[in-house]
C-alpha positions as CSV (number, residue, x, y, z in Angstrom):
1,X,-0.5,29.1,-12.5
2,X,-1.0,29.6,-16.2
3,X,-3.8,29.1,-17.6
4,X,-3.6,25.9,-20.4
5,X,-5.1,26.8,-23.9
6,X,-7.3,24.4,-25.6
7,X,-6.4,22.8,-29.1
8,X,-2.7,21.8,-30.1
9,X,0.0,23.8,-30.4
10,X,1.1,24.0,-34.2
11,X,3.5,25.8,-35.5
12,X,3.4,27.4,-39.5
13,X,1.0,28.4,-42.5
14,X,-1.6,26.9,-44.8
15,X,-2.4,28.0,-47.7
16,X,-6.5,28.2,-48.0
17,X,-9.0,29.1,-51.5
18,X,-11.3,31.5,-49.9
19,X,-14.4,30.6,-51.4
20,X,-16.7,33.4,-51.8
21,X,-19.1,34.1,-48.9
22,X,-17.1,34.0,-46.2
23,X,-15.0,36.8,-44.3
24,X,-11.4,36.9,-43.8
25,X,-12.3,36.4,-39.8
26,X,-15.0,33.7,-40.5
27,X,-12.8,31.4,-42.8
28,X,-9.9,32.1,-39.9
29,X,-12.1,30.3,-37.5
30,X,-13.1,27.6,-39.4
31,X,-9.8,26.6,-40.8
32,X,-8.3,27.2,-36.6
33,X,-11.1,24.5,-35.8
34,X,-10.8,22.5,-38.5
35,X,-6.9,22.2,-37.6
36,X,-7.6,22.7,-33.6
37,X,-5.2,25.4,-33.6
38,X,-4.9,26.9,-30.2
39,X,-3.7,30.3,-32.0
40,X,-4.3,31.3,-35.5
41,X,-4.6,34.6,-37.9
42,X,-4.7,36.0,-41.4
43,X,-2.2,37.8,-43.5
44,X,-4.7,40.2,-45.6
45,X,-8.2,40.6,-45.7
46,X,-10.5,39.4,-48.7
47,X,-13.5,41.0,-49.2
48,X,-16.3,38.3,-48.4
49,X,-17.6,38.2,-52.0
50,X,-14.2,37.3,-53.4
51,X,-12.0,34.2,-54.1
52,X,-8.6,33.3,-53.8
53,X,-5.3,32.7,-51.7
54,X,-5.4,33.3,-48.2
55,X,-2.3,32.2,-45.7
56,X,-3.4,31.4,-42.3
57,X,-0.9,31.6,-39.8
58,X,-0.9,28.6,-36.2
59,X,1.2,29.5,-33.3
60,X,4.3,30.8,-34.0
61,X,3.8,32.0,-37.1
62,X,1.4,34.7,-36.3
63,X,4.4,36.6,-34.9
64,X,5.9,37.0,-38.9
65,X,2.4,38.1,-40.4
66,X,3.5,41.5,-40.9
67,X,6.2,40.2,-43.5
68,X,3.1,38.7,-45.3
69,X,0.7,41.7,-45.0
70,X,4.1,44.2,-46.5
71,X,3.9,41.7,-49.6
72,X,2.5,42.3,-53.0
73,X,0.1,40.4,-54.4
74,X,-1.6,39.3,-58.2
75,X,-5.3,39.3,-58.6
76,X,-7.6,38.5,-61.6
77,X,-11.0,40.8,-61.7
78,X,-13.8,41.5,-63.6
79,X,-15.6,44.9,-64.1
80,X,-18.7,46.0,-65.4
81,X,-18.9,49.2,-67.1
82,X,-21.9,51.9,-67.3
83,X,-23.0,50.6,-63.4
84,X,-21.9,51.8,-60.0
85,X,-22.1,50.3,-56.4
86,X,-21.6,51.9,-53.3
87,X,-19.7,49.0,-52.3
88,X,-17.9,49.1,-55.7
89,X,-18.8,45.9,-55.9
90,X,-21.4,43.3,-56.9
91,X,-22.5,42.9,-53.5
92,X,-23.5,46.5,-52.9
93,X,-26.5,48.6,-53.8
94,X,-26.6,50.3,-57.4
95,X,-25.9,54.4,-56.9
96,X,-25.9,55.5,-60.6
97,X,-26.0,53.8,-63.7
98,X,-24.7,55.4,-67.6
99,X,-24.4,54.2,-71.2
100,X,-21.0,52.7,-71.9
101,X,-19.3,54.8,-74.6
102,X,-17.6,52.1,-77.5
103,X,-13.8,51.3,-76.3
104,X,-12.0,49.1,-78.2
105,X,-9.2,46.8,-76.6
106,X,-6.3,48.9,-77.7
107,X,-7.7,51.9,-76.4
108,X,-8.2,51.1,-72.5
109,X,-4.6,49.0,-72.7
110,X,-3.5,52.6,-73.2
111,X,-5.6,54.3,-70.5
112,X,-4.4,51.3,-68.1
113,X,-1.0,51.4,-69.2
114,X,-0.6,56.0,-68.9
115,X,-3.2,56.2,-65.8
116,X,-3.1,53.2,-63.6
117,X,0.1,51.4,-63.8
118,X,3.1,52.5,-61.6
119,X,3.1,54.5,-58.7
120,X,-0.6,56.0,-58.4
121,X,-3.0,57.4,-55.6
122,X,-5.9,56.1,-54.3
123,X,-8.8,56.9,-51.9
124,X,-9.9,53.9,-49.9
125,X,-13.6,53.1,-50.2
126,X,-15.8,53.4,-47.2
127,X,-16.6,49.6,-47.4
128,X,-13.4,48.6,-46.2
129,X,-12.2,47.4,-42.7
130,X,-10.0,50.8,-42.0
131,X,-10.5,52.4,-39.6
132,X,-11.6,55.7,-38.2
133,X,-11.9,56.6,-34.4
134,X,-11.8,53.2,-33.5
135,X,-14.7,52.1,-35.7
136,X,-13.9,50.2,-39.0
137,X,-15.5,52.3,-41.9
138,X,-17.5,49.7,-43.5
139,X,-19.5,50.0,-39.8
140,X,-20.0,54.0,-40.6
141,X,-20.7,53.6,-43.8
142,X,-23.8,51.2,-42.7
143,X,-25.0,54.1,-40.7
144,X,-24.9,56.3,-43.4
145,X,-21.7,58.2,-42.6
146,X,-19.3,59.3,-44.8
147,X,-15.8,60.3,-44.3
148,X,-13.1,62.5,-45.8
149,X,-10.3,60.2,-46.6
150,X,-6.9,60.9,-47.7
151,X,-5.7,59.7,-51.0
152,X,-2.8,56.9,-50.5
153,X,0.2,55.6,-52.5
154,X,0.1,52.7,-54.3
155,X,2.3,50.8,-56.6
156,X,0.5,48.8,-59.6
157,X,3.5,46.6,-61.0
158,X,2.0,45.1,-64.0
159,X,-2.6,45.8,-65.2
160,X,-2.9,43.6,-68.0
161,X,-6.1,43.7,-69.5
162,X,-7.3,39.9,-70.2
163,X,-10.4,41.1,-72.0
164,X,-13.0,43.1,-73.4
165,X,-16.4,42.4,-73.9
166,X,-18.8,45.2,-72.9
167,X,-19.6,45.8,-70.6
168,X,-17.3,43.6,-68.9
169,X,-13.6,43.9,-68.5
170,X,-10.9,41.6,-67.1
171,X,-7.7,42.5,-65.7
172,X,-5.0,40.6,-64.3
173,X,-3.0,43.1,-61.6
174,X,0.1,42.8,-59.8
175,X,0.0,45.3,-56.6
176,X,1.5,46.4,-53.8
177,X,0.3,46.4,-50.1
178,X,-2.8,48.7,-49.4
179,X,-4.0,48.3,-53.4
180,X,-8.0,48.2,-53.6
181,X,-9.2,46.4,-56.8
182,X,-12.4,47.4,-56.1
183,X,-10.7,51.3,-56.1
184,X,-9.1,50.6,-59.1
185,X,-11.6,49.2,-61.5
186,X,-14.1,51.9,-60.5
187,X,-11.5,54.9,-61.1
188,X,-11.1,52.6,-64.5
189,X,-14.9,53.5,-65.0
190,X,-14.7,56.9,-64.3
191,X,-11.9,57.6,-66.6
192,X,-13.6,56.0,-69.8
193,X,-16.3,58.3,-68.6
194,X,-19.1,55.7,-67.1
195,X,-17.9,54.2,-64.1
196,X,-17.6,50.6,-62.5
197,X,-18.0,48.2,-60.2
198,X,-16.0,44.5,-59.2
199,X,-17.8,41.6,-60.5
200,X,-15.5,39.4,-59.5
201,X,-12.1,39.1,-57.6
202,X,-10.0,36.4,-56.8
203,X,-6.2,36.4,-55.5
204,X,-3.8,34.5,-57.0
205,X,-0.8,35.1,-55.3
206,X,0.3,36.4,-52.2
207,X,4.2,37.7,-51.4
208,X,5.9,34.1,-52.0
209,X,2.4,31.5,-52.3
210,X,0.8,30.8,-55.2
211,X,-3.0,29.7,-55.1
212,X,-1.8,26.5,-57.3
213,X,-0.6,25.8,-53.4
214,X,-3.9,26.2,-52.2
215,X,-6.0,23.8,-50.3
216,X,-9.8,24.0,-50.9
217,X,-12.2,24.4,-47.2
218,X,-14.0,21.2,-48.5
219,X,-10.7,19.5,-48.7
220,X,-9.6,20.6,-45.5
221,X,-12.7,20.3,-43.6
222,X,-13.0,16.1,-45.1
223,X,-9.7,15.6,-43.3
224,X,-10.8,16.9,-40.5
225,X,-13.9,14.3,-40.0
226,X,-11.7,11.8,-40.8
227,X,-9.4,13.2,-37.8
228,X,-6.2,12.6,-40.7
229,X,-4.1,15.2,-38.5
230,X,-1.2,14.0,-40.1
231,X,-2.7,14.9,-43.4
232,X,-3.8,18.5,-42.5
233,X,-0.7,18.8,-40.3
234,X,2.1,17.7,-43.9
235,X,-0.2,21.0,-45.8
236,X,1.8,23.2,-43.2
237,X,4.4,25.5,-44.6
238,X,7.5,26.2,-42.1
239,X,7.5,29.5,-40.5
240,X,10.5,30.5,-42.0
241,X,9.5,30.0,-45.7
242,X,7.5,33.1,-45.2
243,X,10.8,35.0,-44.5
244,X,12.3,33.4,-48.0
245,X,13.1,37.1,-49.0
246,X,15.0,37.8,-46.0
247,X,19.0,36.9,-46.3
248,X,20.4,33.8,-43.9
249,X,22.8,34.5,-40.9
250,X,23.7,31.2,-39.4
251,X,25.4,31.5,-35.6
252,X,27.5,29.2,-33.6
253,X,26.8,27.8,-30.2
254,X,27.3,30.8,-28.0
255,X,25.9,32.9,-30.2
256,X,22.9,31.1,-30.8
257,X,22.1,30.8,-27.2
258,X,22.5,34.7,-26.6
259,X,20.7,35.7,-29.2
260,X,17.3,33.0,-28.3
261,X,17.5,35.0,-25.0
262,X,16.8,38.1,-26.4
263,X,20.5,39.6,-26.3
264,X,22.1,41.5,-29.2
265,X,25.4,39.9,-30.2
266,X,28.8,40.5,-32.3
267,X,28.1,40.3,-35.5
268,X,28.9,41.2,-38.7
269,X,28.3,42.2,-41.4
270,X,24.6,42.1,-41.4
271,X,22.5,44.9,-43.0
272,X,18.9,45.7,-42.8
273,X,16.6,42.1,-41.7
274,X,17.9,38.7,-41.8
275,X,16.6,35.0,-40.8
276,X,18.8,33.5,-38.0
277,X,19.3,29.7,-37.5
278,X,21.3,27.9,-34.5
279,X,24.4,25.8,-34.9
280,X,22.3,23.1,-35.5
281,X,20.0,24.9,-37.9
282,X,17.1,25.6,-35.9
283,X,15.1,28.8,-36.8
284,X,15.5,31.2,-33.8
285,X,13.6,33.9,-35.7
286,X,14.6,37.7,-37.1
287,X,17.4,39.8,-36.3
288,X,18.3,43.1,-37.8
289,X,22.1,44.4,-37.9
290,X,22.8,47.6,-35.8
291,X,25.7,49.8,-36.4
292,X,27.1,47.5,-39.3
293,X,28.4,45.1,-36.0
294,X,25.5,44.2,-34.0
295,X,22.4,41.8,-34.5
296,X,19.4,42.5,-32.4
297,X,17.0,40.2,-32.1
298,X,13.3,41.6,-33.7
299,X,11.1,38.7,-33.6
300,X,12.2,35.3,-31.7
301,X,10.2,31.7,-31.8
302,X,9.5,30.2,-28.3
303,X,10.8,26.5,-27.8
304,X,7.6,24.5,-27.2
305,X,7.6,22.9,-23.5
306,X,8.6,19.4,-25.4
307,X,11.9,21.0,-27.3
């Protein structure tokens, strides 16, 4: 006999403010308890010192991160010239230090704009959560290792710089998946001849979800004394609103019940991913078309035991 889990069984996504201090995994856990989520996870790490929109997935849901962690997302950081971290950020110890030449405004606009907007490279930073050999690198790099890593291709839609006061910069960055700010504002640094570390980070959009959206820990966690379940429970986005980029295919009766069984079914035409509802426009989950006249199921939702 199975095994029951403990908490309820929601379905869907909040939207949290990461406050600084806390880790991806340890604001996961306290937003699953605050909400008594019998499943929950993340859609993109935030380093711990930084702020900002992070969707947390119950149930369901955390079958669909994936379309979250493809998404690009919008950040405003700060940078300090002339100092450099081996964290790359203000949280790590200072490795080498140089005077900031003069830069005016107009002058690292143009640098941004010719070196580190489009499609560019970067090398991750050892402080991160890849990993290597099974072990994330942040955990080698604590034992002193370093590693050869493999420059990756990134996409920097739009680096607006917001300010300039030195030594401090601010930018305002919209990136692709896989995009290190910290990487960014140090090569920043390096190019003006100086280098640089993050002062401060903090998301502001992710795929879809704005932080405007967001609900505050504090917020959450008062509800939660107050047992207002009902509350916490209206904050939660449906599952397929994080699919809104994804095109609709609607099936009738027979259909619907092949295809919630895991069969492939006639249809066409559908090309590439698509959401699928029932005849009675219940989510069933993602199908993608095969052949121009198939739809294979790729990620279903189970019917709770109540449905």
């Amino acid at each position: 006999m199975a095994r029951k889990r403990k908490g309820r069984a929601i379905d869907g996504v909040v939207l949290v403010d990461k406050p600084a201090g806390f880790s991806s995994n340890g604001l996961l856990q306290k937003i699953r308890w605050i909400y008594q989520a019998q499943k929950a996870g993340h859609t993109g790490a935030l380093d711990p010192a930084a702020t900002g929109l992070l969707p947390i997935c119950f149930g369901e849901a955390t079958k669909f991160t994936r379309y979250l962690l493809d998404s690009d997302k919008r950040y405003l950081t700060t940078g300090v010239l002339g100092i450099c971290t081996d964290t790359l950020d203000a949280e790590g110890e200072v490795v080498a230090e140089a005077p900031v030449p003069a830069v005016q405004q107009k002058e690292l606009e143009a640098l941004i704009a010719a070196r580190f907007t489009g499609d560019i490279e970067q090398i991750p930073p050892m402080y991160s959560a890849l990993k290597r050999d099974g072990k994330k690198l942040y955990e080698l790099a604590r034992q002193g290792e370093t590693i050869e890593l493999e420059p990756r291709p990134v996409t920097i839609y739009e680096n607006r710089v917001q300010g300039l006061s030195e030594p401090e910069f601010s930018l305002s960055v919209h990136c692709s998946k896989g995009t290190y700010i910290r990487t960014l504002v140090a090569n920043i640094g390096d190019a003006i001849g100086c280098g640089a570390h993050v002062k401060s980070l903090r998301r502001t959009s992710h795929g879809p979800f704005q932080l405007a959206d967001a609900h505050t820990v504090d917020a959450l966690e008062a509800l939660r004394e107050q047992e207002d379940f009902q509350t916490l429970d209206s904050y939660l986005i449906s599952i397929d609103e994080l699919l809104g980029h994804l095109p609709r295919v609607d099936l009738n009766e027979k259909q619907s019940r092949l295809f919630s069984h895991g069969n492939d079914i006639q249809f066409e035409p559908v090309v590439g991913e698509a959401r699928v509802y029932s005849s009675t426009g219940a989510f069933l989950g993602v199908g993608e078309g095969r052949n121009g006249q198939r739809l294979q199921p790729v990620r279903l939702v189970a019917k709770r035991d109540s449905e």
